[in-house]
Structures are given as C-alpha cells and as structure tokens.
mmCIF file of the N, C-alpha and C atoms, coordinates in Angstrom:
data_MODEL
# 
_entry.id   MODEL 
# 
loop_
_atom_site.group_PDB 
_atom_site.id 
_atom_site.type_symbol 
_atom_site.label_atom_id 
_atom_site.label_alt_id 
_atom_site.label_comp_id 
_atom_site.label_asym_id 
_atom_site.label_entity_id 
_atom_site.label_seq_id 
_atom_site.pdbx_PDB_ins_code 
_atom_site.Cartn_x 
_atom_site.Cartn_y 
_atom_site.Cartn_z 
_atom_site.occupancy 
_atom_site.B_iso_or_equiv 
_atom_site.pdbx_formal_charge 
_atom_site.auth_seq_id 
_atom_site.auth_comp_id 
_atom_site.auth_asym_id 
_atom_site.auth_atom_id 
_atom_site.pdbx_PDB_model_num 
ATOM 1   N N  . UNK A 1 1  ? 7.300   12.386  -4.864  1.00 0.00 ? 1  UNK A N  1 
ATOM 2   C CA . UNK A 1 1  ? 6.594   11.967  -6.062  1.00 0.00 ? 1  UNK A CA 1 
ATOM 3   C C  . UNK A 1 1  ? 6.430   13.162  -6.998  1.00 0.00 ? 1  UNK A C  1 
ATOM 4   N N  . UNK A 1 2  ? 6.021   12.830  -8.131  1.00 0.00 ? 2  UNK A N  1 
ATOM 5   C CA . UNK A 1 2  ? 6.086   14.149  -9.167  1.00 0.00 ? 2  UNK A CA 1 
ATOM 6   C C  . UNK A 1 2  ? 4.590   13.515  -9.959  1.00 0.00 ? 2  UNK A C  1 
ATOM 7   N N  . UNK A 1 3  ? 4.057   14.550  -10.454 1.00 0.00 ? 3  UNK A N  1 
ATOM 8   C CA . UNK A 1 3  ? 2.964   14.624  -11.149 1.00 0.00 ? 3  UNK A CA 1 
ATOM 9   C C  . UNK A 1 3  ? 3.212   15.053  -12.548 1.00 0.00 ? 3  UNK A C  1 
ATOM 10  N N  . UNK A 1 4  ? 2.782   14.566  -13.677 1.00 0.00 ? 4  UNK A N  1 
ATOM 11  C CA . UNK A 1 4  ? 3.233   14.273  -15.135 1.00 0.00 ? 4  UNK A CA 1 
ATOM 12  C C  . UNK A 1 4  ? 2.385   13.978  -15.408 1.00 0.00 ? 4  UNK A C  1 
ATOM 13  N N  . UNK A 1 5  ? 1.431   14.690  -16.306 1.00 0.00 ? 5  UNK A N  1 
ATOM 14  C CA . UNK A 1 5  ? 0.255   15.374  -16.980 1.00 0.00 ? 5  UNK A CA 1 
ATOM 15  C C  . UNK A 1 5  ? 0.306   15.136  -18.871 1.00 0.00 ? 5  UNK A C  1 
ATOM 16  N N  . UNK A 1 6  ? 1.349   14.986  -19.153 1.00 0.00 ? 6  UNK A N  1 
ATOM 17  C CA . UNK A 1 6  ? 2.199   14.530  -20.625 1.00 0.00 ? 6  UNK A CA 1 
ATOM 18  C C  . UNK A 1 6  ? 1.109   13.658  -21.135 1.00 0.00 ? 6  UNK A C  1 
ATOM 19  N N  . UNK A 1 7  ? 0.282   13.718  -21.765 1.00 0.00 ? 7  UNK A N  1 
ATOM 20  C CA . UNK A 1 7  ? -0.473  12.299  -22.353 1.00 0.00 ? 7  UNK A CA 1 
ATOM 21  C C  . UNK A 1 7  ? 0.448   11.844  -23.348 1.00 0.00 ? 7  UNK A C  1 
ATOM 22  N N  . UNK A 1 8  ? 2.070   11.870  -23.944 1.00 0.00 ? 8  UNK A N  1 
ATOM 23  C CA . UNK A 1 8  ? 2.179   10.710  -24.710 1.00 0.00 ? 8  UNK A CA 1 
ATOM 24  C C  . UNK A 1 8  ? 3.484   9.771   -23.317 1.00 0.00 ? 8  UNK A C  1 
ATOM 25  N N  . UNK A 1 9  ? 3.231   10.245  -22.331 1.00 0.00 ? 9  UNK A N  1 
ATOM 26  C CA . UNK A 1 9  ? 3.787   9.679   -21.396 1.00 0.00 ? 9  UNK A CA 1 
ATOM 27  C C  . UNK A 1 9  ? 2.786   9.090   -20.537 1.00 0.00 ? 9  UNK A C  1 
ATOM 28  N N  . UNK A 1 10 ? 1.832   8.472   -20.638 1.00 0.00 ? 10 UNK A N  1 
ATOM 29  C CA . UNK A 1 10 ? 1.069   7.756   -20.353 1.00 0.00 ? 10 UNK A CA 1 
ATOM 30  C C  . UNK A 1 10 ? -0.066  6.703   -21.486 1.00 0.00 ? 10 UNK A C  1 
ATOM 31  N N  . UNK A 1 11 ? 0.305   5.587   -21.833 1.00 0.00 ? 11 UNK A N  1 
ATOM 32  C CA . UNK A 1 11 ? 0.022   4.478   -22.304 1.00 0.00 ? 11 UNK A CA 1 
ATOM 33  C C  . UNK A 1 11 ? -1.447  4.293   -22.279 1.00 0.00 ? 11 UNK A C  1 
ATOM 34  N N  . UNK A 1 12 ? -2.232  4.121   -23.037 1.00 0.00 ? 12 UNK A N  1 
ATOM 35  C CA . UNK A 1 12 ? -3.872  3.517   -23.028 1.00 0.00 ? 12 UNK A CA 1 
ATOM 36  C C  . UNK A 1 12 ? -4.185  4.430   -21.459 1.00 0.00 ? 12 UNK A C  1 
ATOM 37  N N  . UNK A 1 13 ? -3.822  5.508   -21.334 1.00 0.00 ? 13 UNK A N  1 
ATOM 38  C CA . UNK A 1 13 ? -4.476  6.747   -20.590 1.00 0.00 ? 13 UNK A CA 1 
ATOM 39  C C  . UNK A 1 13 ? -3.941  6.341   -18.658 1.00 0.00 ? 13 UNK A C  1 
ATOM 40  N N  . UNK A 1 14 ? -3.439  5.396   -18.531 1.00 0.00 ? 14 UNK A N  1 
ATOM 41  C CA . UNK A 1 14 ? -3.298  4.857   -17.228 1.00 0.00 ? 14 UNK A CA 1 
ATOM 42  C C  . UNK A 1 14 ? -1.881  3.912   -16.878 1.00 0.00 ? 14 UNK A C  1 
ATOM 43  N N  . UNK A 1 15 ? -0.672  3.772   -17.914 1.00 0.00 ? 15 UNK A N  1 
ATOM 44  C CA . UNK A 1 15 ? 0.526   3.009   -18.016 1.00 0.00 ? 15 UNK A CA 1 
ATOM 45  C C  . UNK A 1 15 ? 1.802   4.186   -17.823 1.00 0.00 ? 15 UNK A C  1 
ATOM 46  N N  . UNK A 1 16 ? 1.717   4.723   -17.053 1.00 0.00 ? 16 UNK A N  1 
ATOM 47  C CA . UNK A 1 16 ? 2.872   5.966   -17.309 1.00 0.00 ? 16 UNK A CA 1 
ATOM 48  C C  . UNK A 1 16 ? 4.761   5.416   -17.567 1.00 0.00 ? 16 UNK A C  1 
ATOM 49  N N  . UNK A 1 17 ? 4.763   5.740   -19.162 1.00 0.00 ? 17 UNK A N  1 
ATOM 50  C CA . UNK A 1 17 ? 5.931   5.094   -19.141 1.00 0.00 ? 17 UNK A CA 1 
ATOM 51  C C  . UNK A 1 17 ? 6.729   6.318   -19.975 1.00 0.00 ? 17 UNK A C  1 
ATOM 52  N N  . UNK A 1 18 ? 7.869   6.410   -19.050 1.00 0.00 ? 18 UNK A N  1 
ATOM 53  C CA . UNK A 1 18 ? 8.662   7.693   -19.353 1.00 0.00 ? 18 UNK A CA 1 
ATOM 54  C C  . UNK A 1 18 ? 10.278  7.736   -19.432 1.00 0.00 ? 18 UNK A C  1 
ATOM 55  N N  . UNK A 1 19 ? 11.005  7.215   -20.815 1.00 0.00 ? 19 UNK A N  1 
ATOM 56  C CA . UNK A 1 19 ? 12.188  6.797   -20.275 1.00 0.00 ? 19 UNK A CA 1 
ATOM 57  C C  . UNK A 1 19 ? 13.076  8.200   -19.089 1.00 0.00 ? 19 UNK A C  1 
ATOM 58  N N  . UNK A 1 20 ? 12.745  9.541   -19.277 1.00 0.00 ? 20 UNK A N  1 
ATOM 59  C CA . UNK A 1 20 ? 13.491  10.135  -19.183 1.00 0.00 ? 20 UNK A CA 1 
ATOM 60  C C  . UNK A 1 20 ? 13.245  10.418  -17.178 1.00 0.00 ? 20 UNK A C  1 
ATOM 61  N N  . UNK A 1 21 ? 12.227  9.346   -16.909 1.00 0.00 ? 21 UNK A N  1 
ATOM 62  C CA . UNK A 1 21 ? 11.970  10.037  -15.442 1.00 0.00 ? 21 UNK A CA 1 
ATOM 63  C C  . UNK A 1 21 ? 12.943  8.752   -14.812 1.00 0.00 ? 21 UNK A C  1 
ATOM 64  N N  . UNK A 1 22 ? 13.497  8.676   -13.782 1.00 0.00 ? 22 UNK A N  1 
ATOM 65  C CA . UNK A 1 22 ? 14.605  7.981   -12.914 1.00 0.00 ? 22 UNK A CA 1 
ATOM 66  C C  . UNK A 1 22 ? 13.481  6.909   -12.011 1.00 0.00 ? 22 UNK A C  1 
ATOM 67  N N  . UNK A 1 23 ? 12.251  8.253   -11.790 1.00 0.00 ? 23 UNK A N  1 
ATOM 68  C CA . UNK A 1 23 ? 11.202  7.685   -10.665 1.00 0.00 ? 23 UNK A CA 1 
ATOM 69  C C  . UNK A 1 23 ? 11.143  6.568   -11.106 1.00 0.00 ? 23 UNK A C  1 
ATOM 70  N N  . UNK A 1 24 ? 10.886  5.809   -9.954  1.00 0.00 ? 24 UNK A N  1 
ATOM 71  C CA . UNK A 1 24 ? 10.393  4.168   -10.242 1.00 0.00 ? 24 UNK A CA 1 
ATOM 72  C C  . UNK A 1 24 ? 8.286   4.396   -9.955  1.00 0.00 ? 24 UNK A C  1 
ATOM 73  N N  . UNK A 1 25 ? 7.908   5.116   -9.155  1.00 0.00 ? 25 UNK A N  1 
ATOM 74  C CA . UNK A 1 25 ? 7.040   5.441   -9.235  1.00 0.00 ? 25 UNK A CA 1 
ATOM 75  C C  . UNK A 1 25 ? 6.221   6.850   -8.996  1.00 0.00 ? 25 UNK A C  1 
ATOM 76  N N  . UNK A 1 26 ? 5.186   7.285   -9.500  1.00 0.00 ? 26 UNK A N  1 
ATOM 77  C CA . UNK A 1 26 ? 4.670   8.284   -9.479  1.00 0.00 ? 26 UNK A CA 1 
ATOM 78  C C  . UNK A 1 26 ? 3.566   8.695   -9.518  1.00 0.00 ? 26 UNK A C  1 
ATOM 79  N N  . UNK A 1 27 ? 2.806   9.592   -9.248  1.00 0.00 ? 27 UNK A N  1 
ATOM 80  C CA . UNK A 1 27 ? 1.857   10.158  -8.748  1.00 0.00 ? 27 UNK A CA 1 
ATOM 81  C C  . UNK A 1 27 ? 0.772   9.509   -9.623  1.00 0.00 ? 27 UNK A C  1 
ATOM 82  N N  . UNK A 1 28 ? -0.498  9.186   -9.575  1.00 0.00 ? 28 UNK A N  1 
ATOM 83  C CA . UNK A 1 28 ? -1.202  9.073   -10.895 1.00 0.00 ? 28 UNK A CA 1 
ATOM 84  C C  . UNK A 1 28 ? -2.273  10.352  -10.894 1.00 0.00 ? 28 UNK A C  1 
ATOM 85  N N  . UNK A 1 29 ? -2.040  9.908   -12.809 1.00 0.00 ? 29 UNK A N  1 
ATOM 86  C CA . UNK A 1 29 ? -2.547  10.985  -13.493 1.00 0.00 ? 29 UNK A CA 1 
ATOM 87  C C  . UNK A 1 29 ? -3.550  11.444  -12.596 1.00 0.00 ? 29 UNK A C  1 
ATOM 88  N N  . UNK A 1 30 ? -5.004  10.674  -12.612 1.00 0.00 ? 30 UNK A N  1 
ATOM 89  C CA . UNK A 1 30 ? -5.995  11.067  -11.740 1.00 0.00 ? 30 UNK A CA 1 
ATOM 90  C C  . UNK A 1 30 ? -6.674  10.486  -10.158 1.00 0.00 ? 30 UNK A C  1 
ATOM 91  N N  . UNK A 1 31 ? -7.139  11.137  -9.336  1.00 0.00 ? 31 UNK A N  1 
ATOM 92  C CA . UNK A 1 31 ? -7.358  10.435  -8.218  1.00 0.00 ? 31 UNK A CA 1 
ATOM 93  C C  . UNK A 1 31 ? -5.943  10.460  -7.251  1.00 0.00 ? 31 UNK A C  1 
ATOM 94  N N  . UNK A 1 32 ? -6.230  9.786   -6.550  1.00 0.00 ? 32 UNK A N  1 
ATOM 95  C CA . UNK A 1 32 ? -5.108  9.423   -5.327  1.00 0.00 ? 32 UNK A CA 1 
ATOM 96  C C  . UNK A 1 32 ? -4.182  8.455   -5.747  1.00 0.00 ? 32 UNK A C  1 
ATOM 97  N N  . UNK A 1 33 ? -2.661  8.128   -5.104  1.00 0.00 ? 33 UNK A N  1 
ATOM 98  C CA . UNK A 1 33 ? -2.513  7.022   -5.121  1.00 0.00 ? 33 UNK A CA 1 
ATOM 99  C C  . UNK A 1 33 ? -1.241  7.243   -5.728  1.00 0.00 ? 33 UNK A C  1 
ATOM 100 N N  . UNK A 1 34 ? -0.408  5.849   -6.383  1.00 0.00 ? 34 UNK A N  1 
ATOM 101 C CA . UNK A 1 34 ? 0.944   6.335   -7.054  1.00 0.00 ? 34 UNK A CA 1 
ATOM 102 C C  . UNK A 1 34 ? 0.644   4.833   -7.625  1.00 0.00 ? 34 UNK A C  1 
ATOM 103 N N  . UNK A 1 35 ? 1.404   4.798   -8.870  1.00 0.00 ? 35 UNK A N  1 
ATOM 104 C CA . UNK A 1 35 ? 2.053   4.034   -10.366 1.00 0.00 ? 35 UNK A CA 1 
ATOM 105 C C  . UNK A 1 35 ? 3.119   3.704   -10.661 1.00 0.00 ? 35 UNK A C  1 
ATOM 106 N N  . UNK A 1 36 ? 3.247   2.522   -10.965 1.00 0.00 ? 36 UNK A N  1 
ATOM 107 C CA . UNK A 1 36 ? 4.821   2.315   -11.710 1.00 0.00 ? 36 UNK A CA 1 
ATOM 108 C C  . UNK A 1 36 ? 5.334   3.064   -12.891 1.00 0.00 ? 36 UNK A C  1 
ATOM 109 N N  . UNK A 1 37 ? 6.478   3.471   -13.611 1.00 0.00 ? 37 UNK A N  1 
ATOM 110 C CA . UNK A 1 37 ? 6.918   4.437   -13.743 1.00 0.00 ? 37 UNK A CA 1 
ATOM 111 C C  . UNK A 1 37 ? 7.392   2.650   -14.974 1.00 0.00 ? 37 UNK A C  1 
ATOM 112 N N  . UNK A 1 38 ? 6.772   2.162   -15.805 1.00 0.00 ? 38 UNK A N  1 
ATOM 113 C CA . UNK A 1 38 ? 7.064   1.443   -16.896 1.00 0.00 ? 38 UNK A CA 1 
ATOM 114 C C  . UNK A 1 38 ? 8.270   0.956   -17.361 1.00 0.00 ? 38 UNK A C  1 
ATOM 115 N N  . UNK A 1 39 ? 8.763   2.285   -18.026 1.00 0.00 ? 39 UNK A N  1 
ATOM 116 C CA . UNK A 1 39 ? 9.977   2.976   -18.578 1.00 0.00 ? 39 UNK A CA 1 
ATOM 117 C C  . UNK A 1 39 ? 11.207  2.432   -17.574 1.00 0.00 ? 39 UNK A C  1 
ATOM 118 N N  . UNK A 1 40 ? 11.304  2.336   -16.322 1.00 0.00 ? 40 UNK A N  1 
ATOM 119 C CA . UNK A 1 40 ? 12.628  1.926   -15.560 1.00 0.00 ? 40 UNK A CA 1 
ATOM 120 C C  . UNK A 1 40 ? 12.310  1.020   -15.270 1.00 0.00 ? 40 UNK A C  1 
ATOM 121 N N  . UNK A 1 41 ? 13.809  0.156   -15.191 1.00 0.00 ? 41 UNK A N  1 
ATOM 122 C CA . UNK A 1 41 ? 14.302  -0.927  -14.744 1.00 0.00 ? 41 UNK A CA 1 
ATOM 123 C C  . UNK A 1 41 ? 13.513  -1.810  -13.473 1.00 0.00 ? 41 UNK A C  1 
ATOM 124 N N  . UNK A 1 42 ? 13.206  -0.832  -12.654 1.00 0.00 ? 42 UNK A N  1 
ATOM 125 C CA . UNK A 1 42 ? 12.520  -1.905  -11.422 1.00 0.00 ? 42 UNK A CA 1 
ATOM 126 C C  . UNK A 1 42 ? 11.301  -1.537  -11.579 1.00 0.00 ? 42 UNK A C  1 
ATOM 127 N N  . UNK A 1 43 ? 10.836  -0.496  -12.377 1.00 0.00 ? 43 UNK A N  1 
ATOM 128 C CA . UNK A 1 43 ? 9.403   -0.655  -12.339 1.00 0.00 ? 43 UNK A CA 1 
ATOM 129 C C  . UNK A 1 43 ? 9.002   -2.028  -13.281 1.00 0.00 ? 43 UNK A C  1 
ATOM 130 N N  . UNK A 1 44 ? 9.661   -2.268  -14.244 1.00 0.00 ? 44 UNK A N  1 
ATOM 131 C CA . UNK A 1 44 ? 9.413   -3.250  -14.892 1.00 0.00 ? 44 UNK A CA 1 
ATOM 132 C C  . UNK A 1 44 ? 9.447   -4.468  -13.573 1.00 0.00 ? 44 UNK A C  1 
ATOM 133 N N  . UNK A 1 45 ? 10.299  -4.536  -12.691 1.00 0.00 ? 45 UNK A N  1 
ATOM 134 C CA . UNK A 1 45 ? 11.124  -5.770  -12.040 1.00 0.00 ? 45 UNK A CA 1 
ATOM 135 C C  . UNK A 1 45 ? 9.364   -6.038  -10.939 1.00 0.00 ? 45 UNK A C  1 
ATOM 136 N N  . UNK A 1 46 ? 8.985   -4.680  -10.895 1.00 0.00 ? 46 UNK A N  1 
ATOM 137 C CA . UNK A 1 46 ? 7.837   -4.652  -9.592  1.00 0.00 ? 46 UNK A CA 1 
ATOM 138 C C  . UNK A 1 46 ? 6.801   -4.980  -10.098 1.00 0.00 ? 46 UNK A C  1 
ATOM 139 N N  . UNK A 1 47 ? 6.692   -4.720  -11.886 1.00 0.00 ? 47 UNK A N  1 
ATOM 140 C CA . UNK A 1 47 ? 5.324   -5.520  -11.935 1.00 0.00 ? 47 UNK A CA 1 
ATOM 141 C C  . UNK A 1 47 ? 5.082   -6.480  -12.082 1.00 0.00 ? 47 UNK A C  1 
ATOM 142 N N  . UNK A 1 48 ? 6.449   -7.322  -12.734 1.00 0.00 ? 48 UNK A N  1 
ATOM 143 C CA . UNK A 1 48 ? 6.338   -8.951  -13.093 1.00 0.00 ? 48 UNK A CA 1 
ATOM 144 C C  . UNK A 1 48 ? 6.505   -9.439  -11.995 1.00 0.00 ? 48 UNK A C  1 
ATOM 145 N N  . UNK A 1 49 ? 7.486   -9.075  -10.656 1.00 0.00 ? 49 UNK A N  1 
ATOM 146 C CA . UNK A 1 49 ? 6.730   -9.544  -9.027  1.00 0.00 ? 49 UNK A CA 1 
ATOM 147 C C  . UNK A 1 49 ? 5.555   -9.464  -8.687  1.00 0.00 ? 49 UNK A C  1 
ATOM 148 N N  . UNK A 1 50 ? 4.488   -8.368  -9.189  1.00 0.00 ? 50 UNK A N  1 
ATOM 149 C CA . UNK A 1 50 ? 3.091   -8.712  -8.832  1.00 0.00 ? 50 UNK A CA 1 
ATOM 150 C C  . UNK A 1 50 ? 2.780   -9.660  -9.716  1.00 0.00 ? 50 UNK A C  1 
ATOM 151 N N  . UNK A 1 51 ? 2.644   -9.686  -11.340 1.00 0.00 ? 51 UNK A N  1 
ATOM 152 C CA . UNK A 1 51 ? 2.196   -10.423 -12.214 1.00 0.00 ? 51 UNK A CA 1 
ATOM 153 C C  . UNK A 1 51 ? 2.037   -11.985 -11.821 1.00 0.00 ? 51 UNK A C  1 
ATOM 154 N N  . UNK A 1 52 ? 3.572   -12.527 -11.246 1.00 0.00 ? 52 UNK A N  1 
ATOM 155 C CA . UNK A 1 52 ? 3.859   -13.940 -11.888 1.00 0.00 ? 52 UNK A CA 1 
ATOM 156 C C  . UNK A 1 52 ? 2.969   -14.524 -10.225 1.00 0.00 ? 52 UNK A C  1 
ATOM 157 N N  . UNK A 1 53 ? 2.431   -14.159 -9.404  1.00 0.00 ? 53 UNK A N  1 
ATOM 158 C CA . UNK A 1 53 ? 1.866   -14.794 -8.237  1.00 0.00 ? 53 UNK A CA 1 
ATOM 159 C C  . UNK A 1 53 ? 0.306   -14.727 -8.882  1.00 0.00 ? 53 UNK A C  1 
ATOM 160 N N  . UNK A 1 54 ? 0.048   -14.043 -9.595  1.00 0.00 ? 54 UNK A N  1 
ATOM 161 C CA . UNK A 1 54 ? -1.437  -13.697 -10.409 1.00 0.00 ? 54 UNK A CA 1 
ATOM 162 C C  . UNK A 1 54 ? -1.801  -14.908 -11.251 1.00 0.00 ? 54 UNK A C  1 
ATOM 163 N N  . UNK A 1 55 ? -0.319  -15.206 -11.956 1.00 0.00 ? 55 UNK A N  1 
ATOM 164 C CA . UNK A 1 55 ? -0.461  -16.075 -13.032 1.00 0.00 ? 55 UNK A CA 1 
ATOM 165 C C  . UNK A 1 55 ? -0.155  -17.612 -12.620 1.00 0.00 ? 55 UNK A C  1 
ATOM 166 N N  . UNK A 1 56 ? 0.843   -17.733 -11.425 1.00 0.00 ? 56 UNK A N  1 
ATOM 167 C CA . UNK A 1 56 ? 0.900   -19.045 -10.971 1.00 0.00 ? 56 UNK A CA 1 
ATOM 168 C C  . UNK A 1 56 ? -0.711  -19.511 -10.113 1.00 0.00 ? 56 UNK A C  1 
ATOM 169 N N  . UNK A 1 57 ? -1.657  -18.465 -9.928  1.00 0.00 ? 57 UNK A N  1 
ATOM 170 C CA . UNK A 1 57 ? -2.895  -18.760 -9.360  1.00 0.00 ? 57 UNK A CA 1 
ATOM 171 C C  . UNK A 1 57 ? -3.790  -19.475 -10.533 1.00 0.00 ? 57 UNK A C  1 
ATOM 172 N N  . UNK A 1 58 ? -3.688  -18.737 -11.466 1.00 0.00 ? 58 UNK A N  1 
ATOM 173 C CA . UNK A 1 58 ? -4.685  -18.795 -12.533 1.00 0.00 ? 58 UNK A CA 1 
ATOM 174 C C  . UNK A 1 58 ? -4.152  -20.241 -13.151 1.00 0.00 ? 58 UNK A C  1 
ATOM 175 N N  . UNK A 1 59 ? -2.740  -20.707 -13.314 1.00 0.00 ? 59 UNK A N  1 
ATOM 176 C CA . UNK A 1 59 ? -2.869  -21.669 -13.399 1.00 0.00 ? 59 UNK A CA 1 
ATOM 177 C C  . UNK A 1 59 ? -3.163  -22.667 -12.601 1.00 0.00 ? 59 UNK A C  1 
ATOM 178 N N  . UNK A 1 60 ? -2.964  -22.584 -11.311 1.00 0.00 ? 60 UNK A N  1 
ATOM 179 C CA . UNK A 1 60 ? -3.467  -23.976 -10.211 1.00 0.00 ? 60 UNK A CA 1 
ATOM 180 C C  . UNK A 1 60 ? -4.776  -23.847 -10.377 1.00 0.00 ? 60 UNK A C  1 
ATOM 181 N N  . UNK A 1 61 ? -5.458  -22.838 -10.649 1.00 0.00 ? 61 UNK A N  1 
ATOM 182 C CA . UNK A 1 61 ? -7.004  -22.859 -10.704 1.00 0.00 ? 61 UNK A CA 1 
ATOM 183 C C  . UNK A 1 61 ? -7.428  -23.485 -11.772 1.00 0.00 ? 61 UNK A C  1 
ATOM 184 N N  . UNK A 1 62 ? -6.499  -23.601 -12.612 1.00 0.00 ? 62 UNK A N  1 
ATOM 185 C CA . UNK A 1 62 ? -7.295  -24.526 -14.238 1.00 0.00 ? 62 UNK A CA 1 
ATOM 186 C C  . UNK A 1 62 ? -6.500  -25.651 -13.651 1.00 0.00 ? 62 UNK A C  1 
ATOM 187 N N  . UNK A 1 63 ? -5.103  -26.021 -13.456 1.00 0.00 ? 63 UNK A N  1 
ATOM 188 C CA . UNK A 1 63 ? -5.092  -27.459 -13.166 1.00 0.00 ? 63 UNK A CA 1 
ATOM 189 C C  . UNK A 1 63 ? -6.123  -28.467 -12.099 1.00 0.00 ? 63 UNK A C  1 
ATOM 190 N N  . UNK A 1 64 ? -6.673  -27.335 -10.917 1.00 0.00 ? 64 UNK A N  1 
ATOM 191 C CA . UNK A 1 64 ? -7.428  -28.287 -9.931  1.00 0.00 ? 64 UNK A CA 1 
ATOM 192 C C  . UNK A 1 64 ? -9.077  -28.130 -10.975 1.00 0.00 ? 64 UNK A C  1 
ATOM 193 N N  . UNK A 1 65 ? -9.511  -27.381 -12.076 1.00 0.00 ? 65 UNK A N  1 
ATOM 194 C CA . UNK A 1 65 ? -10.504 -27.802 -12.634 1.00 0.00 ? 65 UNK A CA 1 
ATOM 195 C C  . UNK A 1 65 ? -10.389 -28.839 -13.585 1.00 0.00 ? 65 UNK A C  1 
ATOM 196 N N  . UNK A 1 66 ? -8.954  -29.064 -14.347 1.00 0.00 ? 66 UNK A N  1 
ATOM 197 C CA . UNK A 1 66 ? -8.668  -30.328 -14.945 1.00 0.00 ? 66 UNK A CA 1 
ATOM 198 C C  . UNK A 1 66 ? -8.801  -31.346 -13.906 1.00 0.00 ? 66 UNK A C  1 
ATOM 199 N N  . UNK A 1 67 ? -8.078  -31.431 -13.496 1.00 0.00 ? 67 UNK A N  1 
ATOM 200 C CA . UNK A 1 67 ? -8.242  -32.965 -12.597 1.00 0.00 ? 67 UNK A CA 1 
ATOM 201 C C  . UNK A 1 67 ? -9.045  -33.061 -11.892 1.00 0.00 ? 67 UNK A C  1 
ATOM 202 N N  . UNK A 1 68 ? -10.262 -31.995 -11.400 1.00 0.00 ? 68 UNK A N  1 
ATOM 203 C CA . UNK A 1 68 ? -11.410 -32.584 -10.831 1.00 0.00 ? 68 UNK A CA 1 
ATOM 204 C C  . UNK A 1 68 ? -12.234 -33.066 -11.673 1.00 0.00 ? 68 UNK A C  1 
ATOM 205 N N  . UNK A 1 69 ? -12.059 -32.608 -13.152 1.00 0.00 ? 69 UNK A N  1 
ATOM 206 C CA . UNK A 1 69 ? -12.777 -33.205 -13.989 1.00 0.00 ? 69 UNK A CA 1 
ATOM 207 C C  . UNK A 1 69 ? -13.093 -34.777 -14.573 1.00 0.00 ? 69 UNK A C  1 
ATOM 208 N N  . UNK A 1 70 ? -11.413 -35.355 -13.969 1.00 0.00 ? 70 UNK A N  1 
ATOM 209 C CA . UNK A 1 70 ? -11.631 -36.847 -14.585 1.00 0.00 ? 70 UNK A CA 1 
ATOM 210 C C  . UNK A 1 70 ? -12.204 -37.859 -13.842 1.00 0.00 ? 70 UNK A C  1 
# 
C-alpha cells in the first residue's frame, strides 16, 4: 500500500482519486485501514459492487412499506 498525503488527490477530504496511481487501493489519509483508489477501473467496479446491494435494500424497504400500506 502507499500513503498519498496530496490534498487535490483526495475528493471532499476522504475520496482518494488519482488517475496516475495503478493502486486499486490505498492507505487512508488518516487513521487505519485502506480506500478505493476512485480514479481506476476496478476501484470504480468495487464500489458499485458494494453500492448496488445497498440500493436494491433500500428499495425492498420502500416497496414492503408501500404495500403494507394498502
């Protein structure tokens, strides 16, 4: 992992997006832990795999409050 300190390589202080790094992920700025790396190809691919299970929830959760409603 690599550590990258660059604030215009990091987005609203916490999005590290860097076309020129290969990493798919990397160290974060602060604290422990590691980040998607924005800027590449599968980091993009890894967050819309977390995203779209987030968003198929949020919708069954409004469809079962629609139809318990009628």
């Amino acid at each position: 992992m690599n550590k990258d300190d660059n604030p215009k390589h990091w987005k609203l202080g916490i999005f590290y997006y860097n076309k020129d790094n290969p990493s798919e992920f990397v160290d974060k700025r602060k604290g422990i832990g590691t980040t998607l790396n924005f800027a590449s190809k599968h980091g993009r691919h890894m967050f819309a795999i977390m995203l779209i299970p987030a968003v198929i929830m949020i919708m069954l959760c409004i469809i079962i409050v629609f139809l318990s409603s009628k």
